[in-house]
Backbone as CSV, one residue per row, in Angstrom:
resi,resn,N_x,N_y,N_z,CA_x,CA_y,CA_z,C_x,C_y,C_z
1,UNK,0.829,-1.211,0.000,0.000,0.000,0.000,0.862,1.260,0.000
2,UNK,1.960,0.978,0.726,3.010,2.934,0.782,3.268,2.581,-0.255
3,UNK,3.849,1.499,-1.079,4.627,1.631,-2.590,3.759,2.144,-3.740
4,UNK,2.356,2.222,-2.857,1.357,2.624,-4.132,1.163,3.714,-3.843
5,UNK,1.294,4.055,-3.031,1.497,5.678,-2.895,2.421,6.702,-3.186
6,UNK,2.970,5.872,-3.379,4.376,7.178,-4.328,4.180,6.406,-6.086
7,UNK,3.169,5.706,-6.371,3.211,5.359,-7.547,1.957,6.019,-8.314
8,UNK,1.011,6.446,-8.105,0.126,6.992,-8.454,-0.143,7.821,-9.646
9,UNK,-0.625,7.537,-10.398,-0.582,8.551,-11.894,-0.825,10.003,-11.486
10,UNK,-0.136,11.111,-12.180,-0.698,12.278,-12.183,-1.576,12.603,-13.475
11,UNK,-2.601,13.134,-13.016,-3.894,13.727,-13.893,-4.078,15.418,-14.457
12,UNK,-4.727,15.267,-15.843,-4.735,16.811,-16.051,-6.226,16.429,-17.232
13,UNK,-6.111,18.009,-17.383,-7.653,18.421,-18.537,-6.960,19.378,-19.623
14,UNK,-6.764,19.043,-20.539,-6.419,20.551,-21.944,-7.844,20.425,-22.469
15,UNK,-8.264,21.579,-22.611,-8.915,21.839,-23.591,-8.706,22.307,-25.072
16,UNK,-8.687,21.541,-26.138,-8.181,22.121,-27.222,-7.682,20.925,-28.222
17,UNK,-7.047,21.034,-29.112,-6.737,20.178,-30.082,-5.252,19.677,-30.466
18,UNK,-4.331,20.629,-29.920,-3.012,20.899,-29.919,-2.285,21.296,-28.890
19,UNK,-1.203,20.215,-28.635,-0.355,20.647,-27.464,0.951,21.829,-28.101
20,UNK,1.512,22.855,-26.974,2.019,23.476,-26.891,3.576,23.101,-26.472
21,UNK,4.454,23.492,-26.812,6.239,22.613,-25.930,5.839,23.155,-24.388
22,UNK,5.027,23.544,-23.846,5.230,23.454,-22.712,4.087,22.394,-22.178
23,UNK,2.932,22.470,-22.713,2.409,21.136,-22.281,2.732,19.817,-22.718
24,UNK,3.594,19.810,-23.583,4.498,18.283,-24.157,5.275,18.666,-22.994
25,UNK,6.159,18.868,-22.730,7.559,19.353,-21.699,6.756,18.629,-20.584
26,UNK,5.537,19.532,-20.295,4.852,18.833,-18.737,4.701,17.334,-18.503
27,UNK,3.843,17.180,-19.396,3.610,15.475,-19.697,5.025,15.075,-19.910
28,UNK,6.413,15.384,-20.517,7.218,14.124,-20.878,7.943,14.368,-19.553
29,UNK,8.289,15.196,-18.631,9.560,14.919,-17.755,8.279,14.093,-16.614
30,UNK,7.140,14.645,-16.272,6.090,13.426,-15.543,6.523,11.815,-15.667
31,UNK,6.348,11.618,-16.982,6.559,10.599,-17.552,8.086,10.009,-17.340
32,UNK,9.534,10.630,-17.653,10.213,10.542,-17.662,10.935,10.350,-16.488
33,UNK,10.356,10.707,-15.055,10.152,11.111,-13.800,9.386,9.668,-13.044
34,UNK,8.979,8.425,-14.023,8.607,7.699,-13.424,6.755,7.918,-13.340
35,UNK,5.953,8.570,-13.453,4.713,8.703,-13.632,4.198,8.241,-14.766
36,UNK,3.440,7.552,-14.520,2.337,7.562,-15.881,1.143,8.888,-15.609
37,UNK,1.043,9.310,-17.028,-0.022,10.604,-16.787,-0.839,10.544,-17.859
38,UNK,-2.041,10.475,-16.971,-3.509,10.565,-17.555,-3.995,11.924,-18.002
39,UNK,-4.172,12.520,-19.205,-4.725,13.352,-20.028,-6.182,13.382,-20.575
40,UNK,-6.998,14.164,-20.039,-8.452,14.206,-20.031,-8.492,15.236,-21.194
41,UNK,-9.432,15.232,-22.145,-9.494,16.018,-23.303,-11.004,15.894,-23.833
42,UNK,-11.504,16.524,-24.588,-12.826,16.671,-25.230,-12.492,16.930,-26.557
43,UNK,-11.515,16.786,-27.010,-11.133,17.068,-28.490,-9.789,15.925,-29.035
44,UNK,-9.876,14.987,-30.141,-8.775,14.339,-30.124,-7.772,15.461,-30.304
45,UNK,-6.373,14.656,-29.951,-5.028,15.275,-29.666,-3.887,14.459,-30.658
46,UNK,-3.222,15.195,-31.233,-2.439,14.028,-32.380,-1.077,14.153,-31.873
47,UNK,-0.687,15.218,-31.036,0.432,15.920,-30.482,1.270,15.409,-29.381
48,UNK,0.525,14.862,-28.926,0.972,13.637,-27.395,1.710,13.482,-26.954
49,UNK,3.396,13.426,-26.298,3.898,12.555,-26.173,3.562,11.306,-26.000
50,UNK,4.398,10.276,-26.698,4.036,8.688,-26.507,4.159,8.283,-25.338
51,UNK,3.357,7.769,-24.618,3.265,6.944,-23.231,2.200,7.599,-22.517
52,UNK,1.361,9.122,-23.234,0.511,9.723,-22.502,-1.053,8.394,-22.401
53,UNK,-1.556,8.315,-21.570,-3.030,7.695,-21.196,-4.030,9.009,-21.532
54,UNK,-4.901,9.104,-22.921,-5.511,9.768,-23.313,-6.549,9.160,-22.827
55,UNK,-7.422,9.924,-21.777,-8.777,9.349,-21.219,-10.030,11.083,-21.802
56,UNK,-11.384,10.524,-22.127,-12.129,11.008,-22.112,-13.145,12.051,-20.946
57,UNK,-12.693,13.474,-21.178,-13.065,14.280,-20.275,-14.741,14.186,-19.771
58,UNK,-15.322,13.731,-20.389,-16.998,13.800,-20.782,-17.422,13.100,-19.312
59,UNK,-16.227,11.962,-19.101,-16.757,10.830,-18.223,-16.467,11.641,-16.823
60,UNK,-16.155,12.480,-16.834,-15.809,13.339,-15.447,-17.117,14.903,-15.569
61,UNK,-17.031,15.591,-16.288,-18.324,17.215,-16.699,-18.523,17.056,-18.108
62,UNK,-19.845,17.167,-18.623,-20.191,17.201,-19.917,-19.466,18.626,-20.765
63,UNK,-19.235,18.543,-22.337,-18.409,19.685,-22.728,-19.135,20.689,-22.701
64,UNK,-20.785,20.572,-21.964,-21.476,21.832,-22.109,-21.124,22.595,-21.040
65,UNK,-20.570,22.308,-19.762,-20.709,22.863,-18.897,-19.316,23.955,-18.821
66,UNK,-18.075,23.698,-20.121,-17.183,24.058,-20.229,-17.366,25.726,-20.077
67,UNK,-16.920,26.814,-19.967,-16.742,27.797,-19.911,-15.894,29.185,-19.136
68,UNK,-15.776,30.017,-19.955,-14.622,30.524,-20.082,-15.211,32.350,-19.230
69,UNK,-13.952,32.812,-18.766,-13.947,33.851,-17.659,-14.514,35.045,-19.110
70,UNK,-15.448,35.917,-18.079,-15.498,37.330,-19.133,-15.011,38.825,-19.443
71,UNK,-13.866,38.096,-18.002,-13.446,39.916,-18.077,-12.281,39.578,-17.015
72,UNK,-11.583,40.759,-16.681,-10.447,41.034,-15.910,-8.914,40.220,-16.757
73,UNK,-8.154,39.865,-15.921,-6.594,39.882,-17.087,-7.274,38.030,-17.321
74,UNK,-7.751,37.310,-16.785,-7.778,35.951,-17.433,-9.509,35.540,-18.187
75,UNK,-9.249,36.831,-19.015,-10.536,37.192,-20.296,-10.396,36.350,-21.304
76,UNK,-11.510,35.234,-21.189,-11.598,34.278,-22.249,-10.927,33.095,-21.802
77,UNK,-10.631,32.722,-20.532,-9.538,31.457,-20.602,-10.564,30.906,-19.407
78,UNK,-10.231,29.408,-19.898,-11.179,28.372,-19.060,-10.027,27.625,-18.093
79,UNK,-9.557,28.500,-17.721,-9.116,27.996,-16.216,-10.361,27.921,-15.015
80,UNK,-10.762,29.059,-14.851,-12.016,28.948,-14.072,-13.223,27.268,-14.196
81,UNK,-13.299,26.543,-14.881,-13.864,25.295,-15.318,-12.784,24.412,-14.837
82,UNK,-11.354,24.581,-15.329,-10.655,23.693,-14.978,-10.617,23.564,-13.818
83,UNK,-10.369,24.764,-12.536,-10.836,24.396,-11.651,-11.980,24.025,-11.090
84,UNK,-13.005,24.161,-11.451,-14.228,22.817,-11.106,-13.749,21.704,-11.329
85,UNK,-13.383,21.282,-12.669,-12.742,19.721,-13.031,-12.419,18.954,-12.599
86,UNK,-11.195,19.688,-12.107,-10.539,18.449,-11.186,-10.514,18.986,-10.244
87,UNK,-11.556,19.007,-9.362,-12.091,18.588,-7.779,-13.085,17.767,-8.435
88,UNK,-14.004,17.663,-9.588,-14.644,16.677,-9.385,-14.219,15.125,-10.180
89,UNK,-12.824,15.419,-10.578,-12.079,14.692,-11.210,-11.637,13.613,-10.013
90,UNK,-10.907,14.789,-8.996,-9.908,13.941,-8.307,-11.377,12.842,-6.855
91,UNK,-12.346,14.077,-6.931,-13.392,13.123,-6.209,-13.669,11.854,-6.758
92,UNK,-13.642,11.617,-8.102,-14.111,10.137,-8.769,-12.695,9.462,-8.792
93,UNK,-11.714,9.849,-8.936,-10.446,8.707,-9.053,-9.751,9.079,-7.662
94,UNK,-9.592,9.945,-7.277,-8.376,10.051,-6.383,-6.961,10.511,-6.928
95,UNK,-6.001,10.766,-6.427,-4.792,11.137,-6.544,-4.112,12.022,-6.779
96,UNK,-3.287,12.221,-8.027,-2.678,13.968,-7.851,-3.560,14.680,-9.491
97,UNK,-3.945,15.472,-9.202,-3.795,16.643,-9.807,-2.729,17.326,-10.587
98,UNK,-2.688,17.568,-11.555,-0.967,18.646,-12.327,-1.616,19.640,-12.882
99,UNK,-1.820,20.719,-13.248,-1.401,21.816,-14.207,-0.584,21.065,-15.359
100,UNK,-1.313,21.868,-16.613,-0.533,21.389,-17.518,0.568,22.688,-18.115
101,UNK,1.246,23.379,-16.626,2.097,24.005,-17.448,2.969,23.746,-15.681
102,UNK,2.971,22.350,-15.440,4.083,22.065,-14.324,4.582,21.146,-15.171
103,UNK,6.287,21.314,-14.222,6.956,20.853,-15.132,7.941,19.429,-13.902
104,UNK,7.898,18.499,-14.211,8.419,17.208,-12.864,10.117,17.503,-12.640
105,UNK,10.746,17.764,-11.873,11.672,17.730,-11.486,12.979,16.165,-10.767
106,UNK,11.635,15.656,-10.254,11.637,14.654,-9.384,10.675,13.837,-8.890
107,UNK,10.161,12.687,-8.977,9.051,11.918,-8.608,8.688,12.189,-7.103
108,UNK,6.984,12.197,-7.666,6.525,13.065,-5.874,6.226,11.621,-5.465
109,UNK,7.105,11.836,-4.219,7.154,10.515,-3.756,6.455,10.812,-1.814
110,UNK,5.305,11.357,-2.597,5.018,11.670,-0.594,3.992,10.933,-0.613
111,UNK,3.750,10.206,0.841,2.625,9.315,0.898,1.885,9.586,1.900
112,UNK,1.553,10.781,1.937,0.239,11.448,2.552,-0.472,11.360,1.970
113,UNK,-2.102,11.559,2.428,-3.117,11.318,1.284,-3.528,12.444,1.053
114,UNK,-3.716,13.430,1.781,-3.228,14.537,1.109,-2.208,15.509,1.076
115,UNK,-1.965,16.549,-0.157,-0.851,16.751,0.151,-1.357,18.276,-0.959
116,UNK,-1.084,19.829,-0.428,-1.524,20.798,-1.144,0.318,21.356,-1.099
117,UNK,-0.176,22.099,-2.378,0.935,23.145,-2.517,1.348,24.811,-2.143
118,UNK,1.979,25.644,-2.211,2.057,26.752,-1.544,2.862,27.512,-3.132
119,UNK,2.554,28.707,-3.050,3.110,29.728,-4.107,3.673,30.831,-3.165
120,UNK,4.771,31.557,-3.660,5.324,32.502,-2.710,5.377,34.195,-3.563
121,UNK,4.419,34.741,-2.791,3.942,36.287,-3.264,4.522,37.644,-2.411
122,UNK,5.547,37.942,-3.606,6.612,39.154,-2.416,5.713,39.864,-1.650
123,UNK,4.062,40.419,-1.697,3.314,41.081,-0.787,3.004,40.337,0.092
124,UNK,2.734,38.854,-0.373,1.923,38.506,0.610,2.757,37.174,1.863
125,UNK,3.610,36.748,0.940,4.390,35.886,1.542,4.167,34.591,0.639
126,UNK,4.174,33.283,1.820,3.429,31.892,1.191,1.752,32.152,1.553
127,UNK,1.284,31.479,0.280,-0.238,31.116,-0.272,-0.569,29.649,-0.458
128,UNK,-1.139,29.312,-0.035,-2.092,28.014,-1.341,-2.196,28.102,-2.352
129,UNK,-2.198,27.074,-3.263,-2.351,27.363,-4.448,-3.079,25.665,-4.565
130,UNK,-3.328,25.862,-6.286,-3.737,24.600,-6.921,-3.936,24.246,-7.759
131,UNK,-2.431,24.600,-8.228,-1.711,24.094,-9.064,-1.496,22.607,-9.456
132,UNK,-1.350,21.793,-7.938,-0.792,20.820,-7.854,-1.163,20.413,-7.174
133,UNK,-1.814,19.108,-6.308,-2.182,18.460,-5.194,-2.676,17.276,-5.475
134,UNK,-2.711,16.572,-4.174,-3.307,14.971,-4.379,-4.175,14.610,-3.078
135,UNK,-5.298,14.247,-2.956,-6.331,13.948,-2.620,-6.897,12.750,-2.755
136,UNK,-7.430,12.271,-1.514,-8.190,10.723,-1.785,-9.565,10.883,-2.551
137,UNK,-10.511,9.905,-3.205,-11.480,10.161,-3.792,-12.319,10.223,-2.579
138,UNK,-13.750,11.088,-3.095,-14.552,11.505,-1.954,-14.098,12.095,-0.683
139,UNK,-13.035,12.537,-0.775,-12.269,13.370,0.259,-13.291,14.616,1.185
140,UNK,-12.971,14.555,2.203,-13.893,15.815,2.763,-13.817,17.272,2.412
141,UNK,-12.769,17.112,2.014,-11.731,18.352,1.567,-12.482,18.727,0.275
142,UNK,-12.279,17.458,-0.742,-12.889,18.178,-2.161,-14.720,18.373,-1.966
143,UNK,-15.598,17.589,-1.229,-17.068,17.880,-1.109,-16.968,19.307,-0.657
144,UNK,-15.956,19.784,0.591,-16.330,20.978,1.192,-16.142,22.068,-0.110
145,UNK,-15.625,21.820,-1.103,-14.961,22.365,-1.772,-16.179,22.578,-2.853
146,UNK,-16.577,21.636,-3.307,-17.668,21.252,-4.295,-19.047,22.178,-3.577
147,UNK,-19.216,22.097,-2.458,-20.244,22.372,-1.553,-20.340,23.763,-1.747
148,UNK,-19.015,24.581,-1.662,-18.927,26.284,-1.884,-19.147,26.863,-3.302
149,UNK,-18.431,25.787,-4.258,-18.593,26.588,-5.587,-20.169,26.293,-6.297
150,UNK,-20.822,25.504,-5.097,-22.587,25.351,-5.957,-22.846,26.770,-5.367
151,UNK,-22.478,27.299,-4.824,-23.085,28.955,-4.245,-22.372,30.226,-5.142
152,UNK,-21.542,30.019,-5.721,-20.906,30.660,-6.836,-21.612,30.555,-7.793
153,UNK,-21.921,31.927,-8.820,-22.110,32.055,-10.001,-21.114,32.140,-11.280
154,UNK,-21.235,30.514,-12.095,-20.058,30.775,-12.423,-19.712,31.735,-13.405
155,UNK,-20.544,31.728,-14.248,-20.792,33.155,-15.231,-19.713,34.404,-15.417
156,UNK,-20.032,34.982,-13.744,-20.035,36.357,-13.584,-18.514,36.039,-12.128
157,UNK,-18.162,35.350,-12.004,-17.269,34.630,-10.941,-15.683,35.264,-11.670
158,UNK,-14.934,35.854,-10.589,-13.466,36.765,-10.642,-12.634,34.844,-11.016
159,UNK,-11.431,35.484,-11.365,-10.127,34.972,-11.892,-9.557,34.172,-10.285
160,UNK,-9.616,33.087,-10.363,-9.103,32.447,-8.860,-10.079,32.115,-7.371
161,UNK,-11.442,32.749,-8.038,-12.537,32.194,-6.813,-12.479,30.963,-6.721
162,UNK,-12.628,30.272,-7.889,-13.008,28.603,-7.452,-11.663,27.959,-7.521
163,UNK,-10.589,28.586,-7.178,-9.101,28.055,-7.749,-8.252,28.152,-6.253
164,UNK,-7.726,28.998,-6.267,-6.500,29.414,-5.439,-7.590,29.728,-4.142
165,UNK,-8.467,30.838,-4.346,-8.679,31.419,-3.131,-9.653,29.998,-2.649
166,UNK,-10.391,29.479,-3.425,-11.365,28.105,-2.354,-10.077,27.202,-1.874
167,UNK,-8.719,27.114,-2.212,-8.528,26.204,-1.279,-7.666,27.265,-0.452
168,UNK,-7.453,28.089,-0.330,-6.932,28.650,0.808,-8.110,28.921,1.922
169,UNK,-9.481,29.246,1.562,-10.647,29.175,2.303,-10.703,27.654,3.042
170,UNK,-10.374,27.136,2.236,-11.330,25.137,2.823,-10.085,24.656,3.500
171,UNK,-9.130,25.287,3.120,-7.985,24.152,4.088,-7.927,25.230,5.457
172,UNK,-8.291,26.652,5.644,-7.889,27.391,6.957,-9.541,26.579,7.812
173,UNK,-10.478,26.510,6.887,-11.703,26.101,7.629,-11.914,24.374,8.279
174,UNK,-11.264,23.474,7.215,-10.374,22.622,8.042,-9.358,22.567,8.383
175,UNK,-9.078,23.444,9.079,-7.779,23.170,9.781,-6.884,21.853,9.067
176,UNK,-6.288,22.014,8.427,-5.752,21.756,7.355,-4.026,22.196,6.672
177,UNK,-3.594,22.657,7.722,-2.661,23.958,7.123,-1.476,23.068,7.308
178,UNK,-1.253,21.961,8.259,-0.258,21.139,8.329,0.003,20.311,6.941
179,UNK,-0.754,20.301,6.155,-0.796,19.492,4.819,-0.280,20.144,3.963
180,UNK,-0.337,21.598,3.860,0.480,22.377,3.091,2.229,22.413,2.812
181,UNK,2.579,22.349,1.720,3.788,22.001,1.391,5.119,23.559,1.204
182,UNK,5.916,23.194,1.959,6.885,25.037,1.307,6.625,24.984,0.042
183,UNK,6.741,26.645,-0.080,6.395,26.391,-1.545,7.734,26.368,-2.635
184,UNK,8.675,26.311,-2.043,10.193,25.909,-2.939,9.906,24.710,-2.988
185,UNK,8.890,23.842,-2.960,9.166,22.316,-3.443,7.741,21.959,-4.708
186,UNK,7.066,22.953,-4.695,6.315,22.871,-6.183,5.994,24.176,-6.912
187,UNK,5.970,25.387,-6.746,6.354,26.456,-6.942,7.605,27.485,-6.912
188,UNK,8.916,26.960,-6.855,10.011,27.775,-6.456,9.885,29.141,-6.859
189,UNK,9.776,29.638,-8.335,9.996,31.028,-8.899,8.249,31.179,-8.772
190,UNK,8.334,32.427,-8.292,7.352,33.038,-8.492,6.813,33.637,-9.867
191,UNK,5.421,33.903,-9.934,4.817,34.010,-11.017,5.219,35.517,-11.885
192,UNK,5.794,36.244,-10.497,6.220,37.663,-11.239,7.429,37.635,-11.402
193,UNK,8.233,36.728,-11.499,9.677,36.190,-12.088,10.005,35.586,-13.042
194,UNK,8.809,34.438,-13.338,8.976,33.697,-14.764,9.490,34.417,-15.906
195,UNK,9.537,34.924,-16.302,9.917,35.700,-17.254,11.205,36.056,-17.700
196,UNK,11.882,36.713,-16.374,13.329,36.913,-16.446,14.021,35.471,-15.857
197,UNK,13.419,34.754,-14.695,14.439,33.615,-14.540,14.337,32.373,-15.158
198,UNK,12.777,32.280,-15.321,13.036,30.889,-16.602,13.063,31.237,-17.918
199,UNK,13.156,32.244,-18.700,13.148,32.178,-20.026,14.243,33.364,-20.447
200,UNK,14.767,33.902,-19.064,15.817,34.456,-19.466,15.615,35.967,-19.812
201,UNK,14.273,35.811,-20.378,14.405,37.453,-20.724,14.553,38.390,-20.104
202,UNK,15.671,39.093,-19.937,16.368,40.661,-19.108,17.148,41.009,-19.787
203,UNK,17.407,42.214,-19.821,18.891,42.850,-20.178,19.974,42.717,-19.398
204,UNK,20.920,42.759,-20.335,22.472,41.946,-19.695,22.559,42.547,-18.288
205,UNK,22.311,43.989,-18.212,22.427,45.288,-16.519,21.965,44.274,-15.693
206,UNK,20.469,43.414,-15.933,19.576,43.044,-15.301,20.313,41.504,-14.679
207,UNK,20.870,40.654,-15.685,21.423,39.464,-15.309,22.616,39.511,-14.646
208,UNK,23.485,41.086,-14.985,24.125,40.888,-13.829,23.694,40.898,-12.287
209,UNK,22.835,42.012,-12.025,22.344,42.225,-10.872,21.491,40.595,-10.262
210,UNK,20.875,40.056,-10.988,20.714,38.676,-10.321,21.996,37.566,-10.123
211,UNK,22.992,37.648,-10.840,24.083,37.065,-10.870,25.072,37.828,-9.144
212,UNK,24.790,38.410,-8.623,24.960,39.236,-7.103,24.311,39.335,-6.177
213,UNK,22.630,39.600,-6.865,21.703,39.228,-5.701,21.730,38.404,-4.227
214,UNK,22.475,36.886,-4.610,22.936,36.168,-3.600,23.508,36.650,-2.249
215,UNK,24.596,37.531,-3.397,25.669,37.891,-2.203,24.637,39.413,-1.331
216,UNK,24.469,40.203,-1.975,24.318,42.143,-2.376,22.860,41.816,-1.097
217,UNK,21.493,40.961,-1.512,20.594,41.280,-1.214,19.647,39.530,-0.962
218,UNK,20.382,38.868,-0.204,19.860,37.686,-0.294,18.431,37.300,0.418
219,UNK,17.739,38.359,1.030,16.403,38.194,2.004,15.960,38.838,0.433
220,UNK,15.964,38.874,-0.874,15.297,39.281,-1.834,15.356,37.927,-2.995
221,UNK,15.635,37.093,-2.059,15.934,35.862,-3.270,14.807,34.453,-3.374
222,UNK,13.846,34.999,-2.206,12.331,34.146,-1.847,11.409,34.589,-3.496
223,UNK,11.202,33.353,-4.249,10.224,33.671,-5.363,11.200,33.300,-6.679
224,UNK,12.718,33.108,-6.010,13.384,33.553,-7.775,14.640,32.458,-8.302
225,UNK,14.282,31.143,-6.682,15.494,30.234,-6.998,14.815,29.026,-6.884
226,UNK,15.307,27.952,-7.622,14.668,26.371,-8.028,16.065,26.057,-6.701
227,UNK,15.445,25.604,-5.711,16.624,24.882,-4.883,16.637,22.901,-4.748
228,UNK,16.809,22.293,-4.114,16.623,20.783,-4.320,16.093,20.704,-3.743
229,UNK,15.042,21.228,-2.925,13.528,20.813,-2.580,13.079,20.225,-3.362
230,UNK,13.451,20.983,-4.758,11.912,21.225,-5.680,11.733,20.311,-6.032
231,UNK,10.179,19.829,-5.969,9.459,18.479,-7.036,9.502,18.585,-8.620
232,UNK,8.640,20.233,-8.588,8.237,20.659,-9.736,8.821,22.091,-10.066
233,UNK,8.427,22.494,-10.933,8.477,23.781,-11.512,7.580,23.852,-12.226
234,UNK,6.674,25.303,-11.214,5.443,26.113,-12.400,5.581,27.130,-13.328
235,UNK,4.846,27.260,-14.576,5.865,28.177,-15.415,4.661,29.129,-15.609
236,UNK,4.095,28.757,-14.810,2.637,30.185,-14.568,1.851,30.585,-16.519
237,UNK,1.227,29.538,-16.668,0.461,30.116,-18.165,-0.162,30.984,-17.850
238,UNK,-1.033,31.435,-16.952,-1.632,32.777,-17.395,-0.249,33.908,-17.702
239,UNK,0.853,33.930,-16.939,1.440,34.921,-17.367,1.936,35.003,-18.570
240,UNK,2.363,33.709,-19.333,2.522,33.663,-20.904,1.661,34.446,-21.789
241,UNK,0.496,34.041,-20.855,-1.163,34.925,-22.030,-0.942,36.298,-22.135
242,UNK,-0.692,36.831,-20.725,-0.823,37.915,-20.318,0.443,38.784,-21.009
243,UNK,1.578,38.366,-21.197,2.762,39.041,-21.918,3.055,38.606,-22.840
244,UNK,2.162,37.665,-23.606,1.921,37.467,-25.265,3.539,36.748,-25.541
245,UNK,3.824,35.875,-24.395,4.598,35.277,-25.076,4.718,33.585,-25.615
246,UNK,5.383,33.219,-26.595,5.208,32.265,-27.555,5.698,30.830,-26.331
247,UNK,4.655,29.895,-26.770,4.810,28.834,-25.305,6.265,27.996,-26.470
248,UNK,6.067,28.236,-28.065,6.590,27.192,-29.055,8.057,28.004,-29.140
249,UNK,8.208,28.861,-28.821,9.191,29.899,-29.455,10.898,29.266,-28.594
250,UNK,11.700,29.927,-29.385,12.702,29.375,-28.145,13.421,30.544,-27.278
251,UNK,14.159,30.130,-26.408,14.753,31.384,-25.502,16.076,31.348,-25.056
252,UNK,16.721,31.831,-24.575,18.053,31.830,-24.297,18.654,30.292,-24.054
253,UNK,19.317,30.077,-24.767,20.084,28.241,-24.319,20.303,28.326,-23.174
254,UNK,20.565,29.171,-22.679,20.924,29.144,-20.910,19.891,29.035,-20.142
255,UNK,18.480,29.682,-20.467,17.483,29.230,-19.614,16.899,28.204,-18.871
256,UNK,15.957,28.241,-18.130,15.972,27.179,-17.381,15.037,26.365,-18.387
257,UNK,14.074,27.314,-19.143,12.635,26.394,-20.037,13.894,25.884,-20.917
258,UNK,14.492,26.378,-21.892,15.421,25.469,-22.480,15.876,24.450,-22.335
259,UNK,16.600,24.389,-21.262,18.046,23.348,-20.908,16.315,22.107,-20.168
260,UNK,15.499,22.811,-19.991,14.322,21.382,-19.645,13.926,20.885,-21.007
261,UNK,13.977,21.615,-21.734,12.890,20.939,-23.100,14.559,20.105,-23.853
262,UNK,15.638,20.869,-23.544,16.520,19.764,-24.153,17.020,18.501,-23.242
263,UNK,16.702,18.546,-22.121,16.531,17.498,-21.339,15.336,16.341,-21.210
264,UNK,14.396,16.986,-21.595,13.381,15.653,-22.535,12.898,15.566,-23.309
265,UNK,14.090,16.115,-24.453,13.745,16.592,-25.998,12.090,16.553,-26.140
266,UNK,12.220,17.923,-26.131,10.984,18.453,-26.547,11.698,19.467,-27.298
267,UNK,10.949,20.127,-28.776,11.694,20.728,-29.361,10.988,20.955,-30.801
């Protein structure tokens, strides 16, 4: 039974027809990492990496119920659904949860039954997030969870109600907070960093000053370093949307998205 607990497939939902190098990247180091990963879809996918388990999204929310945010910076994107999904995903199977823009570092080998993640926000500090987590089926955790967003309208519902902020609500209301993970072990770089530390983009002024940071200003280095905690690495897609940048495109060979996609040739 513990050996099956660090063996457990990780699960996800794309909506769409075509994978991106960062959702190939996600799925192959998973995979590569020792996971088998189950891919829920409503549209065939020809793009795959080989070894993905293409399962049918339908058998979890019908594609009618799919829908997409109407306003504020995540205008038009069905993250908001995805998070419904999988809570009612992980309620019918159990296990972990992924984002399909995390990237495996190292096989999550924790055998708690549950197990949430943390994001680190220079205002605010560490957060919840959910991004990433694993849960037993019928968990109390995901009903309480299910239970709040039937009182939500999803329509007219902000960017992160049924996402980030319900599980930072449901895990302080169950007391719950011991389950929470640092967040250098599935979030290291923060979401307002991606940019310059995984893909490199700064001006040379700029890479020196992080190339010193260490030494110069090191209580400023929470949000901006992958240390060997880390399980995973999130590469934050809404912020890709949001600064219109190319998920296919390439970026500095030195980067960190690079030197990963040539580490499980993706390309």
């Amino acid at each position: 039974m513990e050996n099956d607990s660090i063996n457990l497939p990780v699960q996800s939902l794309w909506i769409g027809s075509q994978l991106s190098n960062v959702e190939r990247l996600c799925i192959q180091s998973f995979l590569d990492c020792g996971h088998a990963f189950h891919l829920y879809t409503y549209e065939k996918i020809n793009n795959a990496p080989i070894g993905t388990t293409i399962l049918d999204a339908r058998s979890i929310l019908p594609e009618e119920k799919i829908f997409r945010y109407k306003k504020g910076w995540a205008k038009d994107s069905v993250s908001g659904f995805a998070d419904i999904f999988r809570l009612e995903m992980i309620k019918k199977n159990g296990g972990w949860w992924v984002d399909m823009d995390i990237i495996c570092l190292k096989k999550l080998d924790f055998k708690d039954d549950l197990v949430f993640c943390s994001s680190f926000e220079p205002e605010y500090g560490s957060l919840v997030n959910n991004c990433i987590f694993k849960a037993p089926k019928d968990s109390f955790f995901l009903n309480y969870c299910l239970q709040e967003i039937e009182k939500l309208d999803v329509t007219t519902m902000d960017f992160g109600l049924a996402g980030p902020f319900l599980f930072q609500k449901a895990i302080k209301a169950l007391k719950l907070e011991k389950m929470v993970r640092p967040y250098d072990e599935f979030n290291p770089i923060s979401w307002k960093f991606i940019a310059d530390v995984v893909l490199g983009k700064m001006p040379f002024k700029e890479k020196l000053k992080e190339i010193v940071r260490p030494v110069f200003k090191p209580q400023t280095m929470k949000g901006r370093v992958v240390s060997k905690n880390a399980y995973t690495l999130h590469l934050w897609n809404e912020v890709w949307k949001a600064g219109k940048l190319d998920k296919n495109a390439s970026y500095a060979p030195s980067s960190k998205f690079e030197l990963l996609k040539k580490l499980h040739n993706i390309g």
